[in-house]
C-alpha positions as CSV (number, residue, x, y, z in Angstrom):
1,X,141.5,70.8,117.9
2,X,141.9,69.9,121.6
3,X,139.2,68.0,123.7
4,X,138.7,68.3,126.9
5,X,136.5,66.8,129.7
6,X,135.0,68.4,133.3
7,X,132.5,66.8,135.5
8,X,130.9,68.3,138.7
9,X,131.3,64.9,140.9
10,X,133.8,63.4,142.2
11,X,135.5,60.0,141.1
12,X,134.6,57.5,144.4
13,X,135.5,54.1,143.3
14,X,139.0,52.9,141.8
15,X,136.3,51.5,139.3
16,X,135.0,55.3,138.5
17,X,138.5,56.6,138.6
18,X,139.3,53.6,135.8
19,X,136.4,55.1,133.9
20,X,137.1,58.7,133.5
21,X,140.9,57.8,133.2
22,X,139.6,56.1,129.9
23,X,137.4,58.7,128.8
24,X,140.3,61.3,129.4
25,X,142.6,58.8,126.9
26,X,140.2,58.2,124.6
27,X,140.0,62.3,124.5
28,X,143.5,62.2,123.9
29,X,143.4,60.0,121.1
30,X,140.8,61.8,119.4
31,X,143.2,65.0,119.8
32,X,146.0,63.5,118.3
33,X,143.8,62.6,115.7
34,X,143.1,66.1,114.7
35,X,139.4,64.4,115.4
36,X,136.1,66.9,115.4
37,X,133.7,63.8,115.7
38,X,134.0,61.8,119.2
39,X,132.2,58.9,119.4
40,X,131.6,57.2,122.6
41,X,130.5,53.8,123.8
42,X,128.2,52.5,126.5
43,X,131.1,51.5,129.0
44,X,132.7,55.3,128.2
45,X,130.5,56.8,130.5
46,X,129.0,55.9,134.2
47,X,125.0,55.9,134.7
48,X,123.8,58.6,136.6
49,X,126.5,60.7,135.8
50,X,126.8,64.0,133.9
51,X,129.5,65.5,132.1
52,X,130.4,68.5,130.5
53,X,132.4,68.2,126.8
54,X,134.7,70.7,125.5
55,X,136.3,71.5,121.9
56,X,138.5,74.1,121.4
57,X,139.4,75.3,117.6
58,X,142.8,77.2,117.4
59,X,143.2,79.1,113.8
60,X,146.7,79.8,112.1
61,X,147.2,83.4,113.9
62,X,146.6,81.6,117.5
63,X,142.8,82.8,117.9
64,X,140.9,79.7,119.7
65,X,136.7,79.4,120.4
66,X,135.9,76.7,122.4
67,X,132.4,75.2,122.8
68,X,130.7,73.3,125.4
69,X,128.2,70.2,125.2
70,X,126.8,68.5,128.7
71,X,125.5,64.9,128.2
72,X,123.8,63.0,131.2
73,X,124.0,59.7,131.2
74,X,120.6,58.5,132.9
75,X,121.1,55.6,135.2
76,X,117.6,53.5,133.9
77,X,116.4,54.2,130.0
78,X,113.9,56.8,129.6
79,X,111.7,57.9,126.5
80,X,113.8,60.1,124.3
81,X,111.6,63.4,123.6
82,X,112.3,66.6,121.4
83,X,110.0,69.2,120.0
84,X,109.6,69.7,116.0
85,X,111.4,72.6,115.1
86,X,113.3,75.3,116.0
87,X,113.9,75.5,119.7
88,X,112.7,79.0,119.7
89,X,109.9,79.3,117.2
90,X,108.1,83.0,116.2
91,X,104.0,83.7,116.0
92,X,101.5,86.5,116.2
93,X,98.6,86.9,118.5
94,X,96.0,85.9,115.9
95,X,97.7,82.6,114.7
96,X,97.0,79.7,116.1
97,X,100.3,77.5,117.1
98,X,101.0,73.3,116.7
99,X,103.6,72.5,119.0
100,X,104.7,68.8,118.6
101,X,106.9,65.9,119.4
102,X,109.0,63.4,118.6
103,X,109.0,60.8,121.2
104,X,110.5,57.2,120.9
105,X,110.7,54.6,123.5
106,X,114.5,53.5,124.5
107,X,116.2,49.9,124.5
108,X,115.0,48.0,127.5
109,X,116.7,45.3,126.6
110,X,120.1,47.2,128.6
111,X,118.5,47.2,132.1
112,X,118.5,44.9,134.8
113,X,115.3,47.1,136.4
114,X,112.0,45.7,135.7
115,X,109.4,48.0,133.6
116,X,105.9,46.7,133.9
117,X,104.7,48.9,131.1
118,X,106.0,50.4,127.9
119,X,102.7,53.3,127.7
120,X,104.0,56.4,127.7
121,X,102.6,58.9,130.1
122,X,103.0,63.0,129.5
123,X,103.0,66.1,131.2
124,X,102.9,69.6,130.2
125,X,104.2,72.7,131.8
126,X,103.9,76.5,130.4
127,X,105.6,79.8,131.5
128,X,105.8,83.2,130.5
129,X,108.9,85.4,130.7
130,X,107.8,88.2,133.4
131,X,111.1,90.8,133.2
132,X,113.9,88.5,133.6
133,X,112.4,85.5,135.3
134,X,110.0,82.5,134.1
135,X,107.0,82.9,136.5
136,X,103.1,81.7,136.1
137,X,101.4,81.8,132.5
138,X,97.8,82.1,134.0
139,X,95.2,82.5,132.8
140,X,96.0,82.1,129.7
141,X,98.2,79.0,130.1
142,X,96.9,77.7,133.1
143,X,97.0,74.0,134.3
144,X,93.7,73.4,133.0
145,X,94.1,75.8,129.5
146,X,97.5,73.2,129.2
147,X,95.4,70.5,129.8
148,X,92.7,71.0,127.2
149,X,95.4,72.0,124.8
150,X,97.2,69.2,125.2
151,X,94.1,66.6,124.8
152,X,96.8,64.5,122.5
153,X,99.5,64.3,124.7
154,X,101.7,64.4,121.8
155,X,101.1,68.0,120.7
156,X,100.0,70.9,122.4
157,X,97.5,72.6,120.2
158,X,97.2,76.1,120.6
159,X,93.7,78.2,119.3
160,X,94.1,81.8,117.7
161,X,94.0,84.8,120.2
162,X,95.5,82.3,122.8
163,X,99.2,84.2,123.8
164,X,99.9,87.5,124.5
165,X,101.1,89.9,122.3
166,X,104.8,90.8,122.9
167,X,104.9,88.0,125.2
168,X,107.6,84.9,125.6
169,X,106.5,81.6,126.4
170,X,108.6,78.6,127.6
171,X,106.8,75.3,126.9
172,X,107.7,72.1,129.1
173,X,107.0,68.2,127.6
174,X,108.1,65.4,130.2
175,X,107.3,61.6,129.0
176,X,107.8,59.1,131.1
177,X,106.7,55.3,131.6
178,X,103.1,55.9,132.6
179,X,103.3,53.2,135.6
180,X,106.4,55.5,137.3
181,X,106.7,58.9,135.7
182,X,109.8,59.3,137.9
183,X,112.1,57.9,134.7
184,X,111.1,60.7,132.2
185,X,113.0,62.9,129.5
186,X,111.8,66.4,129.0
187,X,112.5,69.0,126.1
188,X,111.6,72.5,125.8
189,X,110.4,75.1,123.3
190,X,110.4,78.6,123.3
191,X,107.6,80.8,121.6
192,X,107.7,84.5,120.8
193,X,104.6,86.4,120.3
194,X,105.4,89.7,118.0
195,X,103.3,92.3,117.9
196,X,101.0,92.4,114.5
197,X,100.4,96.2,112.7
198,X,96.9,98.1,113.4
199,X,94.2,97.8,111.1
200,X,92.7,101.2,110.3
201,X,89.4,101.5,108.5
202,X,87.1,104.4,107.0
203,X,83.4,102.8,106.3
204,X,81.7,103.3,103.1
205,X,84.0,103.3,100.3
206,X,87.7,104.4,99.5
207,X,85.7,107.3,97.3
208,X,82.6,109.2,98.6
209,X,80.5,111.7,97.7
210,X,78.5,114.5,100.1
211,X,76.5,117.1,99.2
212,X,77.5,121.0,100.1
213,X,76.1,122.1,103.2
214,X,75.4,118.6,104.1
215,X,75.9,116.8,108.1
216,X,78.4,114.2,107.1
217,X,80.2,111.7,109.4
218,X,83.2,109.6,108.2
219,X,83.1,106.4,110.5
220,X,86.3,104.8,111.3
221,X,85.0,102.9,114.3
222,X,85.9,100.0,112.8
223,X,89.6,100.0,113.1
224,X,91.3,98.2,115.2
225,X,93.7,96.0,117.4
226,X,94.8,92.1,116.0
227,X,96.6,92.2,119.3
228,X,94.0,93.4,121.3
229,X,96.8,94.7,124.1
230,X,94.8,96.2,126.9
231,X,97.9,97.1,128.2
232,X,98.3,99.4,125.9
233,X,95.3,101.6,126.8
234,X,92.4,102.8,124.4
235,X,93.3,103.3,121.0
236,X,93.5,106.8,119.6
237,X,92.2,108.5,116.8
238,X,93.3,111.6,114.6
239,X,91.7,113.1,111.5
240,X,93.6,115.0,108.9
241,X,91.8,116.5,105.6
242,X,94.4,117.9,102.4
243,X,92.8,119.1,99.5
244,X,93.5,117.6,96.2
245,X,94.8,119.4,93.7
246,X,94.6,119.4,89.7
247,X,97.7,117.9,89.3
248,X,97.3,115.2,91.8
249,X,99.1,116.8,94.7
250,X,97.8,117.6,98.3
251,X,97.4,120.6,100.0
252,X,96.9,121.0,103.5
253,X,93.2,121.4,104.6
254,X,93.1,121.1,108.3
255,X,91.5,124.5,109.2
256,X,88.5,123.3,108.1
257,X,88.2,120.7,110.6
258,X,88.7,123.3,113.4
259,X,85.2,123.1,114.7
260,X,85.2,119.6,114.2
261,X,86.5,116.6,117.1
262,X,88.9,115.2,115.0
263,X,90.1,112.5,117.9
264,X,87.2,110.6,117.9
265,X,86.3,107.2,115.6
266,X,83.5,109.4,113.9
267,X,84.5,112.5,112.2
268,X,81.2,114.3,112.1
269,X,81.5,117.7,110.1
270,X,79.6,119.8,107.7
271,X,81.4,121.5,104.6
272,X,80.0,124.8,103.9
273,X,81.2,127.4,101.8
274,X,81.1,129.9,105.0
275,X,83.7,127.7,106.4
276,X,85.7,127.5,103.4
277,X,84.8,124.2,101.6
278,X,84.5,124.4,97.5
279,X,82.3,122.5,96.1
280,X,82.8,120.4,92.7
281,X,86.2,119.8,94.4
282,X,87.8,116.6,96.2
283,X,89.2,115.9,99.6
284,X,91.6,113.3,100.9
285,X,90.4,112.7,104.6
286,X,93.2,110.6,106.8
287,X,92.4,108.6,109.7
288,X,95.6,107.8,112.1
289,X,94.9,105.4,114.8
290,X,97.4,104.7,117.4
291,X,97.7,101.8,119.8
292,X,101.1,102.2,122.5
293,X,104.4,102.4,119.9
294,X,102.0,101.1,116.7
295,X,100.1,103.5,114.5
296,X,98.5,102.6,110.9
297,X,96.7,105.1,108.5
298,X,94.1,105.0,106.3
299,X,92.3,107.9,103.7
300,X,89.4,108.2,101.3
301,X,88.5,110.6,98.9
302,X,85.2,112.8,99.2
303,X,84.2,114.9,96.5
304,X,82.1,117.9,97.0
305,X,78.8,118.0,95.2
306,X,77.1,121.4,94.7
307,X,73.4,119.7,94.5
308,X,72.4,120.2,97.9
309,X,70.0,117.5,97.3
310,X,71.9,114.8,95.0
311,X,71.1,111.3,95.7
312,X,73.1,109.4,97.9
313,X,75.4,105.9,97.4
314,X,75.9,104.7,100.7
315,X,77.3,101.1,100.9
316,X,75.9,99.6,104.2
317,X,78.1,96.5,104.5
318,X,81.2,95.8,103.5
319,X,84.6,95.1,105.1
320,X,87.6,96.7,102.8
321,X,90.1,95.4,105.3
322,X,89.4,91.7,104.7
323,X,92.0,90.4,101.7
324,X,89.7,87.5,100.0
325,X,90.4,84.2,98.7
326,X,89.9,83.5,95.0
327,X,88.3,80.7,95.0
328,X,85.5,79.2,92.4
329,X,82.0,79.0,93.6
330,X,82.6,81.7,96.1
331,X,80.7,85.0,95.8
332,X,81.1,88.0,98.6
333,X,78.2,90.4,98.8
334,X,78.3,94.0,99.3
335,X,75.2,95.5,100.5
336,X,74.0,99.2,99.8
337,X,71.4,101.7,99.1
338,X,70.1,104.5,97.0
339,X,68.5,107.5,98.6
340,X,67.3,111.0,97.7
341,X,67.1,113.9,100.3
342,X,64.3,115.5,98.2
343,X,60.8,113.9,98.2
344,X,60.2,115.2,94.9
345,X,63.1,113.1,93.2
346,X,63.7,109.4,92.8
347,X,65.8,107.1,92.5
348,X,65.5,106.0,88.8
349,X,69.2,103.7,88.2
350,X,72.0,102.1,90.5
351,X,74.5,100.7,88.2
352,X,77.8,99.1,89.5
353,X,80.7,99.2,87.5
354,X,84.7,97.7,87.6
355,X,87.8,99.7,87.2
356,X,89.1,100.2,84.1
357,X,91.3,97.2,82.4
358,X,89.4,95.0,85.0
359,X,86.7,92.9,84.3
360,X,83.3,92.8,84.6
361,X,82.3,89.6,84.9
362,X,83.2,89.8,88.2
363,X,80.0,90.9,88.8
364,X,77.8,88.0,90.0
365,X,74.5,90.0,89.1
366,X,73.7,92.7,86.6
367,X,74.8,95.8,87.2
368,X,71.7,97.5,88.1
369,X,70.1,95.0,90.3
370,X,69.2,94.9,94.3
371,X,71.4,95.1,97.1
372,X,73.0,93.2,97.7
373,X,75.3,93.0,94.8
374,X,77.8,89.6,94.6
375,X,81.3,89.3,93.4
376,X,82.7,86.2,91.9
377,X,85.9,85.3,93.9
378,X,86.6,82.8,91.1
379,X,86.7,85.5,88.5
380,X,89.5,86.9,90.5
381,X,93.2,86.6,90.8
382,X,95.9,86.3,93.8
383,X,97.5,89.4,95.6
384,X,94.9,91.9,93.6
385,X,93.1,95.3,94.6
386,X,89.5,95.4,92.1
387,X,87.6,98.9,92.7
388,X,84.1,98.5,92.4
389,X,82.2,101.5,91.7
390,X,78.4,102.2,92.6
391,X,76.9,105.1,90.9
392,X,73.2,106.5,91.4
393,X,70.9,108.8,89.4
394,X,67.9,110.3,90.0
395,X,64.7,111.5,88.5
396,X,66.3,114.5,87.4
397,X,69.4,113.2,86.0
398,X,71.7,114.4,88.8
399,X,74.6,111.3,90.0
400,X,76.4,110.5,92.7
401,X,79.0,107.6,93.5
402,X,80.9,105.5,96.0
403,X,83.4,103.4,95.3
404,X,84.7,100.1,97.4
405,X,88.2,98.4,97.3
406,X,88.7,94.6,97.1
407,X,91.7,93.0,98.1
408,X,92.4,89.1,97.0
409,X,94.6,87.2,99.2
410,X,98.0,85.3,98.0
411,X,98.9,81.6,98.4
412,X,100.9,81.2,102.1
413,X,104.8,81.7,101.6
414,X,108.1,81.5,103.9
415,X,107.6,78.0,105.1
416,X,109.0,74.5,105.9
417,X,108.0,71.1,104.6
418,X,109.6,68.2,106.5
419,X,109.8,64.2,106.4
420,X,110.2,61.8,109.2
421,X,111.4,60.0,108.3
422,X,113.4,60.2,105.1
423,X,113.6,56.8,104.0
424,X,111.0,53.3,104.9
425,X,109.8,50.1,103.5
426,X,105.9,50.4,101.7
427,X,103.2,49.3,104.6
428,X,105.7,48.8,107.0
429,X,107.3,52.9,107.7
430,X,104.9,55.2,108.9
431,X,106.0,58.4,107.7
432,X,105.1,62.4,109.5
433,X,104.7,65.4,107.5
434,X,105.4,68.8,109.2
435,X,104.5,72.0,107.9
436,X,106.0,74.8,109.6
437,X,106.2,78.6,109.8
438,X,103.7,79.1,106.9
439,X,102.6,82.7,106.6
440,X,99.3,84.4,105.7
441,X,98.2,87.8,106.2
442,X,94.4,86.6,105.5
């Protein structure tokens, strides 16, 4: 190992010449030593001065890597500041972001300056990454957002939906003595804000049933955008239709949506048998939304029914994209209703029932009553999918169904857990805990 020692001023005084003559000795010492660890003193280095540290590793076949430190040696004490974690830390759009410090006031027992107050004052600076450069973060981080943000001086607390998508931010903490904030320390922290998947959604059930000859619209209107990247432009939309087969497989269907707009949220389309739909037979309808580079699909089954006027399962409200938390004493509701296209039939029975092997006690109410119908979360279990399925008959024994899909969440994974610090003395120590870079997709 071989130390070395540059500084971008120039020695003035025999007194600064004496000092980097030492530090250069001391340099040589530690590479006689074979040392990787330099320690310096006070007197080692001037005040006000900077200097730039190097270490260069040589291997046995001659290869070297040096490495390069700068350390500035401030010429009063100043606060020491840092922020928790990594220096460049990762987030999505829709989380919301803790950005905090460690600050500690510095010996003032080693100045001959006089320092009429030890309170701390802060300021924080934001910028975003524009090609290149660091230029303006309004509006989203403007002096005022950074001020609100930063109500606690010691954290800057950041709400979901705050940042940009696919956007870097540089954050800027300076602490100083509040009486003359011109001796300060600053840190920095860099946040990168990826871009989260689309979310596409068919309303009304991963299986549904439509009558032949029927006006039927599939509603996909509610996918869409965690980002919400204008930038981007509008998102798009294309339907696809297979049929299924008796083994299981797909065939393709599109020709049957030829008369259809199959680039719009709602696929609006009637299956007749002059167009080439079967009845007693299932489709798989696709919905493909597209945002900029992202797409995300999503499909449902629709059976064919050959009773014009079989009674109709329509669930009204009920969001199959949300991934719920099991939790006891919590119930979700799914609302729906029974209807028959012929005034001369009724509705005589809704009965809701759960997929086979799953149980039924997740129901909160019996399976024929009202909409809506509840589900216990506590009867439920972490990282699950639970098809619920609503069937209706009518006064003349003829059935239709719909069925939803529940997703349960999972417990948060991939983070940190820190102590500050390690070690203390009971009622004395106070101690910080620090969670960091949890994830969950809830």
């Amino acid at each position: 190992y071989n130390w070395g020692v540059l500084t971008t001023w120039d020695a003035e005084t025999d007194a600064d010449m004496a000092s980097v003559a030492a530090l250069e000795a001391k340099l040589q010492q530690a590479d006689a030593a074979g040392a990787v660890t330099l320690d310096l003193g006070f007197d080692d280095l001037l005040e006000g001065r900077a200097y730039d540290f190097l270490i260069a590793a040589t291997n046995f076949l001659g290869g070297t890597t040096t490495v390069s430190a700068t350390v500035h040696k401030l010429a009063s004490p100043a606060p020491g500041v840092q922020f928790q974690g990594a220096a460049t830390q990762n987030m999505v759009r829709s989380d919301k972001k803790s950005l905090k410090l460690d600050v500690a006031l510095p010996n003032l027992t080693c100045t001959d300056m006089n320092v009429s107050s030890a309170t701390l004052g802060f300021a924080w600076r934001a910028w975003r990454l524009e090609g290149a450069e660091w230029g303006d973060a309004s509006p989203e981080l403007s002096r005022a957002a950074v001020a609100e943000y930063t109500a606690n001086p010691v954290s800057c607390r950041l709400p979901v939906d705050t940042l940009r998508a696919g956007a870097t931010y540089m954050f800027r903490a300076t602490v100083g003595f509040a009486d003359t904030m011109t001796i300060n320390t600053s840190a920095t922290a860099t946040v990168v804000v990826g871009a989260q998947d689309l979310v596409a959604s068919i309303l009304g059930g991963v299986e549904q049933a439509v009558a032949i000859g029927a006006t039927t619209e599939l509603d996909g209107s509610e996918s869409y955008d965690p980002d919400d990247n204008d930038a981007e432009g509008a998102m798009a939309y294309t339907w696809t239709v297979a049929h299924v087969l008796d083994d299981g497989s797909r065939e393709d269907a599109n020709p049957l949506l030829a008369s259809a707009d199959t680039t719009q949220s709602v696929l609006a389309f009637t299956p007749t048998t002059a167009a080439g739909w079967a009845s007693d037979t299932s489709y798989e309808f696709t919905l493909t939304v597209s945002h900029g580079a992202r797409s995300a699909a999503y499909s449902v089954l629709v059976s064919i029914s050959s009773d014009e006027y079989m009674p109709r399962a329509t669930i009204t409200d009920f969001d199959e994209s949300v991934k719920y938390k099991p939790m006891d004493g919590a119930f979700t509701a799914i609302y729906f209703k029974a209807t028959s296209p012929d005034s001369a039939r009724t509705i005589e029975q809704t009965a809701w029932s759960v997929g086979d092997g799953q149980s039924a006690g997740l129901l909160g109410k019996p399976s024929g009553a009202p909409s809506p119908m509840l589900i216990d979360l506590g009867k439920t279990r972490p990282n699950a999918v639970y098809r619920l399925k609503l069937m209706v008959t009518d006064s003349i024994g003829s059935t239709s169904s719909t069925v939803v899909s529940l997703t349960t969440n999972g417990p948060p994974t991939s983070g940190t857990f820190a102590v500050a610090p390690y070690r203390g003395t009971a009622l004395e120590t106070e101690f910080e805990f620090l969670l960091d870079g949890w994830s969950d997709d809830v």
